[in-house]
DRENDO-1510 file (C-alpha; in Angstrom, 1 decimal, always signed):
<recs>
REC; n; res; u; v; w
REC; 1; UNK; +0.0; +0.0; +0.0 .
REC; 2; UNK; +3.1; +2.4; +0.1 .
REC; 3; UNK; +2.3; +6.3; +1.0 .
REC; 4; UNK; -0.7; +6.2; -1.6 .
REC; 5; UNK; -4.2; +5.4; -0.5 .
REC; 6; UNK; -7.6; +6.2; -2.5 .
REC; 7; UNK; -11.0; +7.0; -0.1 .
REC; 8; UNK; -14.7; +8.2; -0.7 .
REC; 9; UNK; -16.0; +11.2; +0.9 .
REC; 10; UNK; -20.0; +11.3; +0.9 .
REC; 11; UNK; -22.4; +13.1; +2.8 .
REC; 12; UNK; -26.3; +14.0; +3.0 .
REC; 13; UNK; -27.5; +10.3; +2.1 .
REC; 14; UNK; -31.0; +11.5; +4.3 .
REC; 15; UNK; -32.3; +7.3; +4.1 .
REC; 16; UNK; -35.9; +7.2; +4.9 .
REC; 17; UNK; -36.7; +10.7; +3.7 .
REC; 18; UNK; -40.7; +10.5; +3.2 .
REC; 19; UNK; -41.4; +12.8; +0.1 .
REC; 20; UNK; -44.6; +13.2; +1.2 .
REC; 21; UNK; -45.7; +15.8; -1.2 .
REC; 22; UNK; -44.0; +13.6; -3.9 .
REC; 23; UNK; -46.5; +10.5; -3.0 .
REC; 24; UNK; -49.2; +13.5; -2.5 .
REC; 25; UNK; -49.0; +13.6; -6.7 .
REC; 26; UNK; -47.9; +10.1; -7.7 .
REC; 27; UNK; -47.7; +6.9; -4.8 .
REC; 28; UNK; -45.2; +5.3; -7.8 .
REC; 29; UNK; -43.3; +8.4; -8.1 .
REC; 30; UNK; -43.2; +8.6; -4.3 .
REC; 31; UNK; -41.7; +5.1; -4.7 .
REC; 32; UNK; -39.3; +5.6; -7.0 .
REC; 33; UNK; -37.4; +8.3; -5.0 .
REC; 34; UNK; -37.5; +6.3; -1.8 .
REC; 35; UNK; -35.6; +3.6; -3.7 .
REC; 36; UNK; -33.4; +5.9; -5.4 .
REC; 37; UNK; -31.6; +7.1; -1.9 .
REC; 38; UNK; -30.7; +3.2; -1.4 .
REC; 39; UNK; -29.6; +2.8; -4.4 .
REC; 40; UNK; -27.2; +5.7; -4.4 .
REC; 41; UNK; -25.9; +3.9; -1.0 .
REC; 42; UNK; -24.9; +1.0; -3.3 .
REC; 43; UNK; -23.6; +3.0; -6.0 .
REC; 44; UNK; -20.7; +3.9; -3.5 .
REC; 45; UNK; -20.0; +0.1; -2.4 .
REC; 46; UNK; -19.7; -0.6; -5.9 .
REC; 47; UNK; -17.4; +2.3; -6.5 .
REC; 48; UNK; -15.6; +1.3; -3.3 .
REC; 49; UNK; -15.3; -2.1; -4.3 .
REC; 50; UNK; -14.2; -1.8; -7.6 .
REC; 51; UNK; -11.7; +0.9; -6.9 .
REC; 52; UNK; -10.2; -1.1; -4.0 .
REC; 53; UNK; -10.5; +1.7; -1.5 .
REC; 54; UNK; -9.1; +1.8; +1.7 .
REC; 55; UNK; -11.3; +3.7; +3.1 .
REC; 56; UNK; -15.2; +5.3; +2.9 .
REC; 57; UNK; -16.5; +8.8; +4.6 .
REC; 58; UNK; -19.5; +9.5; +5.7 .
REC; 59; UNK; -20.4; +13.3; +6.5 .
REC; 60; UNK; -23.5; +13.5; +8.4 .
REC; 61; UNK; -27.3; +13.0; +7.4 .
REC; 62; UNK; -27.1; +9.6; +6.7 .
REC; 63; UNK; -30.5; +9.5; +7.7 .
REC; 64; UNK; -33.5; +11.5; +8.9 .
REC; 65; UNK; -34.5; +11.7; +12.1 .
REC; 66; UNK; -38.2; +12.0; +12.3 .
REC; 67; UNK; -38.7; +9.3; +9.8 .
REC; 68; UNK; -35.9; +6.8; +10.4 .
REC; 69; UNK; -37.0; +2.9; +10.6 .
REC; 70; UNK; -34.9; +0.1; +11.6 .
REC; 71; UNK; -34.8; -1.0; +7.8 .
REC; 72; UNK; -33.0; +2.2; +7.3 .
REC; 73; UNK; -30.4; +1.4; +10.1 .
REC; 74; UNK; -30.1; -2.4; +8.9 .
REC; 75; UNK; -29.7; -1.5; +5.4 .
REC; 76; UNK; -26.9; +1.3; +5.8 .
REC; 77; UNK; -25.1; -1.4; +8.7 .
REC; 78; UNK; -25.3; -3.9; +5.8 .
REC; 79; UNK; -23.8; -1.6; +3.2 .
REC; 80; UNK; -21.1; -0.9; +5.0 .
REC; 81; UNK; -20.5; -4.5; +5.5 .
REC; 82; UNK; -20.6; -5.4; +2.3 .
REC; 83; UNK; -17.6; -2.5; +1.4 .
REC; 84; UNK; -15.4; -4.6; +3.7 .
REC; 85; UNK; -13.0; -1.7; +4.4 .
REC; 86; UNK; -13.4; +1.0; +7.0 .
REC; 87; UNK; -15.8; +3.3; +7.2 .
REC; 88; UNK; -15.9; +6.6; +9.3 .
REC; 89; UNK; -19.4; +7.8; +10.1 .
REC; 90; UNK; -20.1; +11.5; +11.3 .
REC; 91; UNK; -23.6; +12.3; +12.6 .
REC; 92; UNK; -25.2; +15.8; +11.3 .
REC; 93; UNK; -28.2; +18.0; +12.2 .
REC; 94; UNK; -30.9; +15.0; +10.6 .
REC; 95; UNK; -29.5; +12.1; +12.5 .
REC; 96; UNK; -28.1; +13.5; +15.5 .
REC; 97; UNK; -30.5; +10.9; +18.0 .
REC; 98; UNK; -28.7; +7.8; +16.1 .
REC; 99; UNK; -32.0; +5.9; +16.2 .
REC; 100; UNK; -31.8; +2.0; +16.9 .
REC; 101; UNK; -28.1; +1.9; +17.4 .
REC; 102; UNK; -28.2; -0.6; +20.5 .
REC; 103; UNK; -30.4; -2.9; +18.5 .
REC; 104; UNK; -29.2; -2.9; +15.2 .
REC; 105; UNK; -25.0; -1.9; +16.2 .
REC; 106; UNK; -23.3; -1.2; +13.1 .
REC; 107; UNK; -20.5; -3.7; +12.0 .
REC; 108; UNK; -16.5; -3.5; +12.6 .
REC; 109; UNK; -15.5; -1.9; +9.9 .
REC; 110; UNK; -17.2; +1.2; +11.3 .
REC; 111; UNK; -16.1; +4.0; +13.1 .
REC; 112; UNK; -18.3; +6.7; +14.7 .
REC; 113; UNK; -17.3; +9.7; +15.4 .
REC; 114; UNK; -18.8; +10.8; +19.1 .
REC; 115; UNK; -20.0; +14.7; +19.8 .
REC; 116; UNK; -16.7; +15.1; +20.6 .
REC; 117; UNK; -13.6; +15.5; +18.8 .
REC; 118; UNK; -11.3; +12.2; +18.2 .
REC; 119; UNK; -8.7; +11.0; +16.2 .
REC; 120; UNK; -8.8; +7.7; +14.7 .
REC; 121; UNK; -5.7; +7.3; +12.4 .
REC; 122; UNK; -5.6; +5.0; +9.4 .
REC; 123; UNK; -5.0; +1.8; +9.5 .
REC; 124; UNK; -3.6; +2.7; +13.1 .
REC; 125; UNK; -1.1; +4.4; +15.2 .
REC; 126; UNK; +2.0; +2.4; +14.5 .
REC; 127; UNK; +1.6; +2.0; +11.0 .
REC; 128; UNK; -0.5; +5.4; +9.6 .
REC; 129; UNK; -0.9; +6.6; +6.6 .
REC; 130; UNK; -3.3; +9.5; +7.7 .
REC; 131; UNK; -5.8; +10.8; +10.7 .
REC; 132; UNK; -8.8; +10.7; +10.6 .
REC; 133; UNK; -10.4; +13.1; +12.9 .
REC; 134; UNK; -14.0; +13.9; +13.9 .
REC; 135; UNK; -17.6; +15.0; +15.6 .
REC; 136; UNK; -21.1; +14.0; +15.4 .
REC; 137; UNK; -23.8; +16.7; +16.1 .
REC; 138; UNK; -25.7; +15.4; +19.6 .
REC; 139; UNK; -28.3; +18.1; +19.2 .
REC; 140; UNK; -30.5; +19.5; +16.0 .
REC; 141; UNK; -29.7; +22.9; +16.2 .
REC; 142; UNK; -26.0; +23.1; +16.8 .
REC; 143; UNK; -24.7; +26.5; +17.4 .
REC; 144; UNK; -21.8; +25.4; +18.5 .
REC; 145; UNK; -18.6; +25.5; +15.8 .
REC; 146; UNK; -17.3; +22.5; +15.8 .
REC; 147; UNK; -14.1; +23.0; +14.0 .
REC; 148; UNK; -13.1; +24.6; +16.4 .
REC; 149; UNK; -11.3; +21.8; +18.5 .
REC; 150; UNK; -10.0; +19.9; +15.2 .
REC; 151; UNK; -6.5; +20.4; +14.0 .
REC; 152; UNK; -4.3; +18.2; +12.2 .
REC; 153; UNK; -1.1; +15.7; +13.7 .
REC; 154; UNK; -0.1; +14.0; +10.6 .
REC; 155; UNK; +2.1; +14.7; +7.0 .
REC; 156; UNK; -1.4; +14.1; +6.0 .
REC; 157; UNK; -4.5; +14.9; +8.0 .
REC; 158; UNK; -8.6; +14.6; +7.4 .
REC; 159; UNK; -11.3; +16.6; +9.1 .
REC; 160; UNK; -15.1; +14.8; +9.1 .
REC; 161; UNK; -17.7; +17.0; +10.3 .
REC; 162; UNK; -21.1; +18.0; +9.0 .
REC; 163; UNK; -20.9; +22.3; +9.1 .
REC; 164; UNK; -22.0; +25.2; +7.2 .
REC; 165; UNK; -18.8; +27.2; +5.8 .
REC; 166; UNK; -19.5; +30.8; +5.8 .
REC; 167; UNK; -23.6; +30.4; +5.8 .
REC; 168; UNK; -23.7; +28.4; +2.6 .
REC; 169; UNK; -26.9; +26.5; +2.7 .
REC; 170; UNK; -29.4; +28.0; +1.9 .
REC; 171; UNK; -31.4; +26.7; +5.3 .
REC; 172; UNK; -31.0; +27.7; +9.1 .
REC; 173; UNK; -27.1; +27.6; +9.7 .
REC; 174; UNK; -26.0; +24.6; +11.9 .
REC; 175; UNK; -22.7; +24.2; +13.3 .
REC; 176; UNK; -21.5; +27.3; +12.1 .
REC; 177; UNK; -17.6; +28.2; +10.7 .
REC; 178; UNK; -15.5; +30.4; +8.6 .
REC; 179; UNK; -13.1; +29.1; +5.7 .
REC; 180; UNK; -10.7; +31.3; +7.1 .
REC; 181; UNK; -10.5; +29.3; +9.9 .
REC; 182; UNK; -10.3; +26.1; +8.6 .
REC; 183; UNK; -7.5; +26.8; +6.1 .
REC; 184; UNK; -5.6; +27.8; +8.8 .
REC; 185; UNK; -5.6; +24.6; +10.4 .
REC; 186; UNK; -3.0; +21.4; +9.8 .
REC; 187; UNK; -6.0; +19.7; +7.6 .
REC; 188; UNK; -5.4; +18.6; +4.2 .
REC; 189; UNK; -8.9; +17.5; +3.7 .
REC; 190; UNK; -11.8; +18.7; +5.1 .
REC; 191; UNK; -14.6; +16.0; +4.3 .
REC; 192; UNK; -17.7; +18.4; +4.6 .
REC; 193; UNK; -21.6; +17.5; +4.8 .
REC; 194; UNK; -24.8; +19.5; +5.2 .
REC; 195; UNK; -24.7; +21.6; +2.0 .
REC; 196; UNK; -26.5; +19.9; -0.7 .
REC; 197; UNK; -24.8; +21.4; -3.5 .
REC; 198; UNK; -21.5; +20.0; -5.0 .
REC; 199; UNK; -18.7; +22.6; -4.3 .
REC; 200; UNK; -14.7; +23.0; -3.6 .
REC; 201; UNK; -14.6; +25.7; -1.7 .
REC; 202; UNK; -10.6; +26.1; -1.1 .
REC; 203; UNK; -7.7; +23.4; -2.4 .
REC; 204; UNK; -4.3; +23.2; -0.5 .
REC; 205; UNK; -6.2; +22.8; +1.7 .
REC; 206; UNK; -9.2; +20.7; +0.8 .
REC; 207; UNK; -12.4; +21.9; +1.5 .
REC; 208; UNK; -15.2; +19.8; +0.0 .
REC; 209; UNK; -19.0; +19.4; +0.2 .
REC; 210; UNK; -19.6; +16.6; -1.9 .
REC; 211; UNK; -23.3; +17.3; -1.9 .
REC; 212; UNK; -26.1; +15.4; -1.5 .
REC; 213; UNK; -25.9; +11.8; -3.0 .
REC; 214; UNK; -29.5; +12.0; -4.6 .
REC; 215; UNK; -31.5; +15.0; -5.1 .
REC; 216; UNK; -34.7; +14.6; -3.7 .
REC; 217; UNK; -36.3; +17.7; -4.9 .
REC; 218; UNK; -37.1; +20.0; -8.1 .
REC; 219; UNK; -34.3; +22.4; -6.2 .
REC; 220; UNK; -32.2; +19.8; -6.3 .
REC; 221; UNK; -30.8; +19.8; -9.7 .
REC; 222; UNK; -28.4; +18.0; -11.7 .
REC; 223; UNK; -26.1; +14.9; -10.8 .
REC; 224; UNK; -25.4; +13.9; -7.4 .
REC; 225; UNK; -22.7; +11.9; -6.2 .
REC; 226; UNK; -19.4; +11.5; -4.4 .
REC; 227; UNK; -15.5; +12.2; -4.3 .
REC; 228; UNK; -13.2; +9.4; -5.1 .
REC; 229; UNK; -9.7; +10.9; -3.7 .
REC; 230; UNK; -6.6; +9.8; -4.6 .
REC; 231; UNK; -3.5; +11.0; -2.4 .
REC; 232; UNK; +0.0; +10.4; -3.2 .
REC; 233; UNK; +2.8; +11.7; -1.6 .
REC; 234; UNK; +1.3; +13.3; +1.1 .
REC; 235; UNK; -0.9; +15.5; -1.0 .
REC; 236; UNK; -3.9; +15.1; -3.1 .
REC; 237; UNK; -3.5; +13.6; -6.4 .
REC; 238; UNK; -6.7; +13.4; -8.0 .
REC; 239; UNK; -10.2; +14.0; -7.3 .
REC; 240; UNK; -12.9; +12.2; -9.1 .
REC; 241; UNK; -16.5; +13.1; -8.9 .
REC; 242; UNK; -19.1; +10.1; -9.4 .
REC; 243; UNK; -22.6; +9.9; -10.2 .
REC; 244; UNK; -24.7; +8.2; -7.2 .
REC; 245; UNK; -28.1; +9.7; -7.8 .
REC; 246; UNK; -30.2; +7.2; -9.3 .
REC; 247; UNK; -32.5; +9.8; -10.5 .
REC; 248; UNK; -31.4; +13.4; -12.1 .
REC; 249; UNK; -33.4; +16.7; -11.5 .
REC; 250; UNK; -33.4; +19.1; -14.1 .
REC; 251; UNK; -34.5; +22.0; -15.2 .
REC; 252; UNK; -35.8; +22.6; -18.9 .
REC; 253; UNK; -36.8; +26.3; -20.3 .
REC; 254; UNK; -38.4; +26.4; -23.7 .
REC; 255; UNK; -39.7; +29.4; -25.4 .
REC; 256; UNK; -43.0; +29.6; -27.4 .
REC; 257; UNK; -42.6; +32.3; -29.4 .
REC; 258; UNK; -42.7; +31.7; -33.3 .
REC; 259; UNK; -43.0; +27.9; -32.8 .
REC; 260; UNK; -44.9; +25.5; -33.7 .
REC; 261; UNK; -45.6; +22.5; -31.0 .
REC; 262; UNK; -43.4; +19.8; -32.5 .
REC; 263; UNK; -40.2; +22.3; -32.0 .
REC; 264; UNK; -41.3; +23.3; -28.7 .
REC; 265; UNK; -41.1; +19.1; -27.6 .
REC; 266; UNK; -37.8; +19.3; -29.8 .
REC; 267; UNK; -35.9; +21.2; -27.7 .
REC; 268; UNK; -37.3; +19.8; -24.3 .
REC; 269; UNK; -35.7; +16.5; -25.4 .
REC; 270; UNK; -32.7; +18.1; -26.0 .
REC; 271; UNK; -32.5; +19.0; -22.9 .
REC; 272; UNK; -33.3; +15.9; -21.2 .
REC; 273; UNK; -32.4; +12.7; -20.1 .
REC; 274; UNK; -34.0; +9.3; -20.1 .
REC; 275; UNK; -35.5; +8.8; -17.0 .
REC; 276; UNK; -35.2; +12.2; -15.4 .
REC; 277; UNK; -37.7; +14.3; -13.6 .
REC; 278; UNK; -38.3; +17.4; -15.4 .
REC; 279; UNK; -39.0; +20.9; -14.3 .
REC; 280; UNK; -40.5; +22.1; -17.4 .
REC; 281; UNK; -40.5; +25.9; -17.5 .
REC; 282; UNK; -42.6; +27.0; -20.7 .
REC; 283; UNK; -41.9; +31.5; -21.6 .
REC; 284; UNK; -42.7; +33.6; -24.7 .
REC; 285; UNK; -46.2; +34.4; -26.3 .
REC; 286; UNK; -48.2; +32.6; -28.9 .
REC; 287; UNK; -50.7; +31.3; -30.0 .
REC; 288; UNK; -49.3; +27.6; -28.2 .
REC; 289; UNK; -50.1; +29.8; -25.0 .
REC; 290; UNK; -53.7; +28.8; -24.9 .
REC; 291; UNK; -53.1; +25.1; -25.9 .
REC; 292; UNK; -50.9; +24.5; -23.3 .
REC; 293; UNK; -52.8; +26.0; -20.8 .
REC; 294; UNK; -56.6; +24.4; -21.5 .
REC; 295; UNK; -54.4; +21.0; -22.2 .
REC; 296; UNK; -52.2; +21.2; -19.4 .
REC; 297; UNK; -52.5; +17.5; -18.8 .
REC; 298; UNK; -51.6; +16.3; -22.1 .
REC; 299; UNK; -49.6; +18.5; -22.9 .
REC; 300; UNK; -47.4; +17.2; -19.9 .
REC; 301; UNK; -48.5; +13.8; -20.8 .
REC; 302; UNK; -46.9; +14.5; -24.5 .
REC; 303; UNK; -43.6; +15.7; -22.8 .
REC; 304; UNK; -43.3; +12.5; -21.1 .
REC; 305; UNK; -43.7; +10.4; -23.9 .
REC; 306; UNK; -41.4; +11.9; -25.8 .
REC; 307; UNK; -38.5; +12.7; -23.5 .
REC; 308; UNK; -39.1; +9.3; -21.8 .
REC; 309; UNK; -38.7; +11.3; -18.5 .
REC; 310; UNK; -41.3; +12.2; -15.9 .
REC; 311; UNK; -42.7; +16.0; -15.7 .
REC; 312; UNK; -42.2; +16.5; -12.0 .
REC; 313; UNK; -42.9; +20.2; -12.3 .
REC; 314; UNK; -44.8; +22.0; -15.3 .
REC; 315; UNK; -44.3; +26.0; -14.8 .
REC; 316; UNK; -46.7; +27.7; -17.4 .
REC; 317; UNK; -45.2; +31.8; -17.7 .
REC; 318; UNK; -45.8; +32.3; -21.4 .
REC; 319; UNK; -48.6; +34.7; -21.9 .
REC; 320; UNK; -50.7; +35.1; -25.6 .
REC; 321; UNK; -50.1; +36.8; -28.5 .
REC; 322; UNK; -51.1; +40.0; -27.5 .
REC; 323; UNK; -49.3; +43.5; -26.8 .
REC; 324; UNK; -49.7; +44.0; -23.0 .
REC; 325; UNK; -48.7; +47.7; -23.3 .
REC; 326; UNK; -51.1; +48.5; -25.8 .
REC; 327; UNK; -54.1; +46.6; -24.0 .
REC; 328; UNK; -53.4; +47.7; -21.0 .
REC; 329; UNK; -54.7; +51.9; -22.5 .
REC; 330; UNK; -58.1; +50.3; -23.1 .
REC; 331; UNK; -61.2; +50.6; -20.7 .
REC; 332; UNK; -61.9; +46.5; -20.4 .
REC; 333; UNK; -61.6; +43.7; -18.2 .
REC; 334; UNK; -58.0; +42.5; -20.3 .
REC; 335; UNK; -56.9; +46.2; -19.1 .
REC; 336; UNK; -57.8; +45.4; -15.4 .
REC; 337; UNK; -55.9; +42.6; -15.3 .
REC; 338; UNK; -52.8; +43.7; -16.8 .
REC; 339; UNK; -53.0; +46.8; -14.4 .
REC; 340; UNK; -53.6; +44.7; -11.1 .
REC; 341; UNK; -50.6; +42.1; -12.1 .
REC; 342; UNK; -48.6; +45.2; -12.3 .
REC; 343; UNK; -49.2; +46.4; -8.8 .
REC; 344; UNK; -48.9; +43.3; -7.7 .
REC; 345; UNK; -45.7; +42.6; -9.0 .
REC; 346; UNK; -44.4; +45.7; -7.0 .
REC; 347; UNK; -45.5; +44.5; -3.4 .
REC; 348; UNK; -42.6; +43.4; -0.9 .
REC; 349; UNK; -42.9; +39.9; +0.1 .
REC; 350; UNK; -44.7; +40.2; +3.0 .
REC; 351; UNK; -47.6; +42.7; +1.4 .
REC; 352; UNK; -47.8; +40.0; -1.2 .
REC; 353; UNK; -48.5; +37.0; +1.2 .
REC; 354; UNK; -50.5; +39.1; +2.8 .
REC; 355; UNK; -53.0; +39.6; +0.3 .
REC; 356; UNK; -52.8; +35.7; -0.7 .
REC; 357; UNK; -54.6; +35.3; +2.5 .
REC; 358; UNK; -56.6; +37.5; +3.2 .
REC; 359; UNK; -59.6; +35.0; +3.5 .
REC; 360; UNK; -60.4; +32.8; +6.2 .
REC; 361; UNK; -59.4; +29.6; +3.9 .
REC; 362; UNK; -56.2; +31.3; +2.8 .
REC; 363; UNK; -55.0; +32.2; +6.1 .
REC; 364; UNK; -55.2; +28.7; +6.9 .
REC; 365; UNK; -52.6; +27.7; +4.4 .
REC; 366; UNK; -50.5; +30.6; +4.6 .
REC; 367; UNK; -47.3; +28.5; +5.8 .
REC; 368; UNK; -47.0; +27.2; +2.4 .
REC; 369; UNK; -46.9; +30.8; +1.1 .
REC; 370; UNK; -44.3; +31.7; +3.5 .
REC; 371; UNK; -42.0; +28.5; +2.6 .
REC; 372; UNK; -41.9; +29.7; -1.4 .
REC; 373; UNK; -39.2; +31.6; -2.5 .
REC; 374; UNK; -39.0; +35.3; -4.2 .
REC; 375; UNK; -39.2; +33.8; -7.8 .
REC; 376; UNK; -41.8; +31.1; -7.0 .
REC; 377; UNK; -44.1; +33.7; -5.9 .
REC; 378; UNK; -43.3; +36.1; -8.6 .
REC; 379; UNK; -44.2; +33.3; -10.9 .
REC; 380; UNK; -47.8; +32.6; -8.9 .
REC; 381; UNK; -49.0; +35.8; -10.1 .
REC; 382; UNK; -47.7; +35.8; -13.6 .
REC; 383; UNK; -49.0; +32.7; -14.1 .
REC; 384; UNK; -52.8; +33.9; -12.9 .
REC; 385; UNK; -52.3; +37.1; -15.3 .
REC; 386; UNK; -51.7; +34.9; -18.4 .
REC; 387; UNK; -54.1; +32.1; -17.3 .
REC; 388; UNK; -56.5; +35.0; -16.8 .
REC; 389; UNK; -55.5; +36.8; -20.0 .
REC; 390; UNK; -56.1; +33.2; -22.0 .
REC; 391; UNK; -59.1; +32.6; -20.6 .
REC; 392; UNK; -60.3; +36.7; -21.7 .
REC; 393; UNK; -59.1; +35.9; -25.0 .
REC; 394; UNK; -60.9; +32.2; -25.3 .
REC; 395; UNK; -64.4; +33.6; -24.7 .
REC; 396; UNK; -64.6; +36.3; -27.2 .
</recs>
């Protein structure tokens, strides 16, 4: 084995997660991405296996809390099993209670990391070729920074804890720390969880979130995966990034304007990828405007059968042929609504929930109003102008 070893750094694996609004739409859909989190778990034994690794990271939110099961527990201690190397496993914000650990222990080949800092080195202390050094959250919202007790002993050190660098997700901030900080450190690679989104945020040092290993919703686009590091030398070599998600979230934009129906579908496909979920994000004016919004459903049902993907999301912003500015002069209805969509468009988020519930039925939903983003709102009331607009235009 020499100075050179190889190792996988993974993070956010969130086994069990319910999709409940996912099985809301479509119980097989629901399914599917329930399955496709396990799968990515064997996706990295495979990896592991194949490119003889000596060793496999786990950074936190390996499962989630509230809806972990004992099959979840059984099936992770069985994966890691199967790897038959080591395995270093860091708790996070999700899995922090470490559910059904006396009852279903994981196997020997496992190392978890306690909410304390310890270094475990690799294979072990007479012989190492690195440390391995780490914490597990013990609580859900950790304010603590964590780093802060972690510092390197070795020509070649790794760091496994599940932070937020600088505020990068884009949820609450757990286990808060500053790059600075970390680079200053004797680390060579920090092994990072809780952000979502693939990124290298510093090399020489290391400082990686890997991501999640499947995306589990339509803001969770494009492929999701792992690291497979190779360090020679005392330094990092190589860094390969592999594909884990068994499923692939992406975004598709196709503009209306000037086309005809069969080019529209063209250049969805193009975009695509066999078996994908789509967010399908339909702009531009024409007379396709009011097809696609009186056949929603097959429209979406003609997407599907000819991208061989599933429309997950189907975000209708086109409007019809008409000249808004010129319509908007007259004395009608059409002139109302252009008019209102206007002032609407200029209210600050909270004026703008505020008048989406403003009825007794409303008001009892507003949570889901308050967990949209800017654009997603934005989009609400463009898509009730045009599917207002359509409707205007339909019954003349």
């Amino acid at each position: 084995m020499g100075t050179d070893f190889k190792f996988i750094h993974c993070a956010d694996l969130h086994l069990d997660t319910p999709f409940k609004n996912i099985f809301n739409y479509s119980e097989e859909r629901g399914k599917r991405m329930v399955a496709s989190a396990y799968k990515a778990l064997d996706r990295i034994v495979e990896k592991a296996i194949k490119e003889k690794v000596d060793f496999i990271i786990f950074s936190g939110d390996i499962f989630d809390n509230d809806f972990s099961t004992p099959r979840s527990r059984y099936l992770f201690a069985d994966a890691i099993r199967r790897s038959g190397v080591r395995c270093y496993v860091a708790y996070g914000n999700h899995d922090f209670e470490r559910k059904w650990e006396s009852s279903i222990p994981l196997p020997e080949n496992a190392v978890v990391f306690p909410d304390r800092v310890i270094n475990v080195p690799y294979p072990n202390r007479e012989n190492k070729l690195t440390d391995v050094i780490g914490i597990s959250h013990n609580r859900k919202n950790e304010e603590r920074d964590l780093t802060l007790d972690i510092d390197g002993t070795s020509d070649f050190s790794i760091a496994v804890v599940h932070c937020d660098v600088d505020a990068a997700s884009e949820g609450k901030c757990y286990a808060p720390c500053r790059l600075q900080s970390l680079i200053s450190k004797k680390i060579d690679y920090w092994a990072l969880g809780h952000v979502h989104k693939r990124n290298v945020l510093h090399r020489s040092p290391y400082v990686v979130y890997p991501g999640n290993t499947q995306g589990r919703s339509p803001k969770e686009t494009g492929e999701k995966g792992a690291y497979l590091v190779t360090v020679s030398n005392g330094a990092v070599a190589d860094m390969e990034f592999f594909t884990t998600g068994y499923i692939e979230w992406i975004d598709t934009d196709a503009d209306i304007t000037g086309k005809e129906l069969d080019q529209v579908l063209e250049n969805i496909v193009s975009q695509s990828k066999p078996n994908a979920f789509l967010n399908v994000n339909i702009r531009g004016s024409g007379d396709l405007d009011r097809m696609i919004r009186l056949e929603k459903e097959s429209f979406r049902e003609m997407i599907e059968k000819r991208t061989r993907c599933e429309v997950a999301k189907l975000n209708i912003s086109s409007i019809p042929d008409m000249n808004l500015e010129e319509r908007k002069e007259g004395c009608d209805f059409t002139a109302s609504v252009i008019l209102s969509s206007d002032i609407i468009r200029k209210m600050d988020r909270e004026q703008l929930i505020a008048g989406m519930c403003s009825t007794k039925a409303s008001s009892s939903v507003r949570y889901i109003f308050e967990n949209m983003s800017d654009q997603e709102l934005t989009d609400m009331v463009e898509n009730a102008k045009s599917t207002l607009l359509e409707r205007l235009e339909a019954g003349k």
